[in-house]
N, C-alpha and C positions, 0 to 999 in steps of 0.2 A: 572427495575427502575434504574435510573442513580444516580451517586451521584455526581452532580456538584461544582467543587473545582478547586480553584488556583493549577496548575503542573507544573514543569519540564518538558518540552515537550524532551528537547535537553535528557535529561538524558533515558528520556522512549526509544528514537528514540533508543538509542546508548546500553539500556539491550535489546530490540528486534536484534538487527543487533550479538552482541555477543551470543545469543543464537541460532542465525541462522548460526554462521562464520562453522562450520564444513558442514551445507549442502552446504554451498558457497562455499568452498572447495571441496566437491567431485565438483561440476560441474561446477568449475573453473572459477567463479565467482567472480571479487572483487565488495563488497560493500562501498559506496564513500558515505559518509555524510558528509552536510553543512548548517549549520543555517546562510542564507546570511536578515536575519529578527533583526530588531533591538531587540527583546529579547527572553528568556526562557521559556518565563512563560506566559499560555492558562489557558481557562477558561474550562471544559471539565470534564469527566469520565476519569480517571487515568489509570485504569486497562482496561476498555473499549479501549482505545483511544490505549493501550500497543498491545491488542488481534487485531483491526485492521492495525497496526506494521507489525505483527508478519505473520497476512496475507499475505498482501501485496509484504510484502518484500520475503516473503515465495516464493509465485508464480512466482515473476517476474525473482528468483534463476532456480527455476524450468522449467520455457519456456525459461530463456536466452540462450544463445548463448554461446556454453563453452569459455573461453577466454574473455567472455564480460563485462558488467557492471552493477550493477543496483546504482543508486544514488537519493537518499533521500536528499529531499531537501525543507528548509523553506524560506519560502519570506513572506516581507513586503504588506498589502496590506490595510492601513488606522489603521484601530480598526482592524484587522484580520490579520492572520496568515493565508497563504498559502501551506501546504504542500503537497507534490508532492512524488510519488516513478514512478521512471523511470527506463526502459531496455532498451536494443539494442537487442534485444531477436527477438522468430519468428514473432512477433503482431499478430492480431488477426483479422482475415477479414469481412467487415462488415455487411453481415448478421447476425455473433455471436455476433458484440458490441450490438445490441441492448437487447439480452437474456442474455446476462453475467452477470446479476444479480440475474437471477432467480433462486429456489432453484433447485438443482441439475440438473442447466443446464451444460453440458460439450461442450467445443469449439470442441473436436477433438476425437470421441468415442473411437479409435482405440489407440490414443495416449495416455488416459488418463488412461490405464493398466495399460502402463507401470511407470506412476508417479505418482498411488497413489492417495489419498483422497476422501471424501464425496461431493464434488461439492458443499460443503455449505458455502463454506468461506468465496464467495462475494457476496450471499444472506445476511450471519450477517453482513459483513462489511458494505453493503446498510444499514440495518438494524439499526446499533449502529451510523451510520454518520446520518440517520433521525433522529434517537431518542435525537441527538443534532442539531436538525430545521436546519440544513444542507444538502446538496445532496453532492454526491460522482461522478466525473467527469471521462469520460475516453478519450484517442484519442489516436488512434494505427493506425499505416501503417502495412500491411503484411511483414514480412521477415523486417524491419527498428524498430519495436518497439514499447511498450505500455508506457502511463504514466497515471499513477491513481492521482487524487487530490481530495482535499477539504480543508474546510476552516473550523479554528478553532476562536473564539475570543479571544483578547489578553487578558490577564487577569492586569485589571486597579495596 
Protein backbone atom coordinates (compact mmCIF):
# COMPACT_ATOMS: atom_id res chain seq x y z
CA UNK A 1 0.00 0.00 0.00
CA UNK A 2 1.60 3.29 -0.96
CA UNK A 3 1.26 6.31 0.86
CA UNK A 4 1.10 9.17 -1.62
CA UNK A 5 2.39 12.62 -0.53
CA UNK A 6 4.04 15.83 -1.37
CA UNK A 7 8.39 14.95 -0.93
CA UNK A 8 11.69 16.27 -1.12
CA UNK A 9 12.87 14.22 -3.92
CA UNK A 10 16.41 16.32 -3.98
CA UNK A 11 16.72 15.49 -0.24
CA UNK A 12 15.70 11.46 -0.49
CA UNK A 13 18.22 11.38 -3.56
CA UNK A 14 21.05 12.81 -1.46
CA UNK A 15 20.28 10.40 2.18
CA UNK A 16 20.40 7.28 -0.39
CA UNK A 17 23.73 8.37 -2.03
CA UNK A 18 25.23 9.23 1.71
CA UNK A 19 24.29 6.06 2.92
CA UNK A 20 25.86 4.44 0.03
CA UNK A 21 29.27 6.84 0.05
CA UNK A 22 31.41 3.98 1.94
CA UNK A 23 30.36 1.20 -0.89
CA UNK A 24 31.24 3.94 -3.46
CA UNK A 25 34.40 4.24 -1.87
CA UNK A 26 35.55 0.78 -1.65
CA UNK A 27 34.87 0.53 -5.55
CA UNK A 28 35.95 3.83 -6.34
CA UNK A 29 33.26 5.11 -7.35
CA UNK A 30 32.30 8.87 -7.32
CA UNK A 31 28.49 9.56 -7.17
CA UNK A 32 27.55 12.90 -9.09
CA UNK A 33 23.99 14.47 -8.23
CA UNK A 34 22.06 17.02 -10.11
CA UNK A 35 18.55 18.31 -10.02
CA UNK A 36 18.68 20.20 -13.48
CA UNK A 37 14.43 20.12 -13.02
CA UNK A 38 12.74 23.13 -11.99
CA UNK A 39 11.83 21.85 -8.48
CA UNK A 40 11.99 19.50 -5.34
CA UNK A 41 9.05 18.38 -4.68
CA UNK A 42 7.04 14.88 -6.39
CA UNK A 43 4.11 13.45 -5.82
CA UNK A 44 4.98 9.85 -4.68
CA UNK A 45 5.81 7.18 -1.69
CA UNK A 46 8.68 8.83 0.35
CA UNK A 47 10.20 5.73 1.81
CA UNK A 48 9.22 3.77 -1.45
CA UNK A 49 10.67 6.15 -3.79
CA UNK A 50 14.10 6.40 -0.90
CA UNK A 51 14.39 2.11 -1.19
CA UNK A 52 14.37 2.39 -5.13
CA UNK A 53 17.44 5.17 -4.42
CA UNK A 54 19.07 3.05 -2.69
CA UNK A 55 18.68 0.22 -5.27
CA UNK A 56 19.65 1.70 -8.06
CA UNK A 57 22.39 3.64 -7.03
CA UNK A 58 23.33 0.49 -5.02
CA UNK A 59 23.99 -1.64 -8.34
CA UNK A 60 25.20 0.65 -10.64
CA UNK A 61 28.38 1.28 -7.54
CA UNK A 62 28.46 -2.30 -7.74
CA UNK A 63 28.76 -3.22 -11.77
CA UNK A 64 30.68 0.28 -12.28
CA UNK A 65 33.91 0.54 -13.36
CA UNK A 66 36.43 1.19 -10.46
CA UNK A 67 37.43 4.94 -11.17
CA UNK A 68 34.04 5.59 -12.77
CA UNK A 69 30.89 7.31 -12.15
CA UNK A 70 27.43 6.74 -11.43
CA UNK A 71 25.27 10.19 -11.68
CA UNK A 72 21.69 10.76 -10.58
CA UNK A 73 20.05 12.98 -12.33
CA UNK A 74 16.44 14.91 -12.38
CA UNK A 75 14.99 16.60 -15.44
CA UNK A 76 12.18 18.59 -16.38
CA UNK A 77 9.56 17.01 -18.37
CA UNK A 78 6.08 19.14 -18.29
CA UNK A 79 4.00 18.09 -15.15
CA UNK A 80 6.79 15.29 -14.41
CA UNK A 81 9.93 14.85 -13.09
CA UNK A 82 12.48 12.63 -14.83
CA UNK A 83 14.90 10.78 -12.83
CA UNK A 84 17.59 8.82 -14.19
CA UNK A 85 20.71 6.87 -12.41
CA UNK A 86 23.48 6.29 -14.75
CA UNK A 87 27.05 4.48 -14.89
CA UNK A 88 29.98 4.04 -17.06
CA UNK A 89 30.08 0.73 -15.57
CA UNK A 90 30.11 -3.03 -17.56
CA UNK A 91 26.28 -2.58 -19.00
CA UNK A 92 24.51 -5.26 -19.58
CA UNK A 93 24.00 -7.23 -22.87
CA UNK A 94 20.76 -7.62 -24.32
CA UNK A 95 19.50 -10.78 -24.04
CA UNK A 96 19.68 -9.81 -19.98
CA UNK A 97 17.76 -6.29 -20.44
CA UNK A 98 14.93 -7.83 -21.12
CA UNK A 99 14.87 -10.37 -17.77
CA UNK A 100 16.35 -7.78 -15.41
CA UNK A 101 13.36 -7.30 -13.90
CA UNK A 102 12.47 -10.62 -13.01
CA UNK A 103 12.77 -11.93 -9.64
CA UNK A 104 15.86 -13.45 -9.03
CA UNK A 105 17.15 -13.06 -12.39
CA UNK A 106 21.00 -12.64 -12.35
CA UNK A 107 22.91 -10.92 -15.55
CA UNK A 108 26.08 -12.88 -14.84
CA UNK A 109 25.76 -16.26 -12.50
CA UNK A 110 29.41 -16.56 -12.08
CA UNK A 111 29.85 -12.92 -11.21
CA UNK A 112 27.16 -12.53 -9.01
CA UNK A 113 29.16 -14.56 -5.97
CA UNK A 114 31.32 -12.48 -5.81
CA UNK A 115 28.84 -9.18 -5.21
CA UNK A 116 26.43 -10.45 -3.14
CA UNK A 117 22.57 -10.02 -3.09
CA UNK A 118 19.15 -11.69 -3.48
CA UNK A 119 18.50 -10.74 -7.14
CA UNK A 120 15.34 -8.98 -5.99
CA UNK A 121 16.11 -5.48 -6.17
CA UNK A 122 14.89 -4.68 -9.48
CA UNK A 123 11.99 -7.06 -9.20
CA UNK A 124 10.83 -4.41 -6.20
CA UNK A 125 12.15 -1.53 -7.86
CA UNK A 126 9.72 -2.63 -11.17
CA UNK A 127 7.36 -3.29 -8.46
CA UNK A 128 7.20 0.12 -6.34
CA UNK A 129 7.67 2.33 -10.02
CA UNK A 130 4.22 0.23 -11.08
CA UNK A 131 2.54 0.74 -7.91
CA UNK A 132 2.98 4.52 -8.87
CA UNK A 133 1.15 3.85 -12.61
CA UNK A 134 4.58 4.39 -13.85
CA UNK A 135 7.27 1.99 -15.76
CA UNK A 136 10.92 1.83 -14.94
CA UNK A 137 13.19 2.33 -18.20
CA UNK A 138 16.52 0.84 -18.93
CA UNK A 139 19.25 1.34 -21.87
CA UNK A 140 22.58 -0.09 -21.56
CA UNK A 141 25.43 -0.66 -24.11
CA UNK A 142 27.96 -3.55 -22.94
CA UNK A 143 31.28 -2.47 -21.42
CA UNK A 144 29.70 1.78 -22.03
CA UNK A 145 27.00 1.71 -19.39
CA UNK A 146 23.59 1.33 -17.91
CA UNK A 147 20.89 4.11 -17.18
CA UNK A 148 17.75 3.27 -15.22
CA UNK A 149 14.76 6.04 -15.46
CA UNK A 150 11.31 6.95 -14.53
CA UNK A 151 9.07 9.38 -13.99
CA UNK A 152 7.62 10.87 -11.02
CA UNK A 153 4.80 13.66 -11.01
CA UNK A 154 5.61 16.99 -9.77
CA UNK A 155 3.88 17.84 -6.94
CA UNK A 156 1.34 21.00 -7.78
Amino acid sequence: ELLIDKFNITLVAQEAIDQLEMQANDHDISVIFSNESSTDFVMGDRDKIQQVFMNLISNSIKYGKSGGKTRVRFFDMDNNMMIEVADNGIGIDEDSLGRLFERFYRVDKNRSRDIGGTGLGLAIVKHIIEAHNQTINVRSTKDVGSTFSFILEKAK
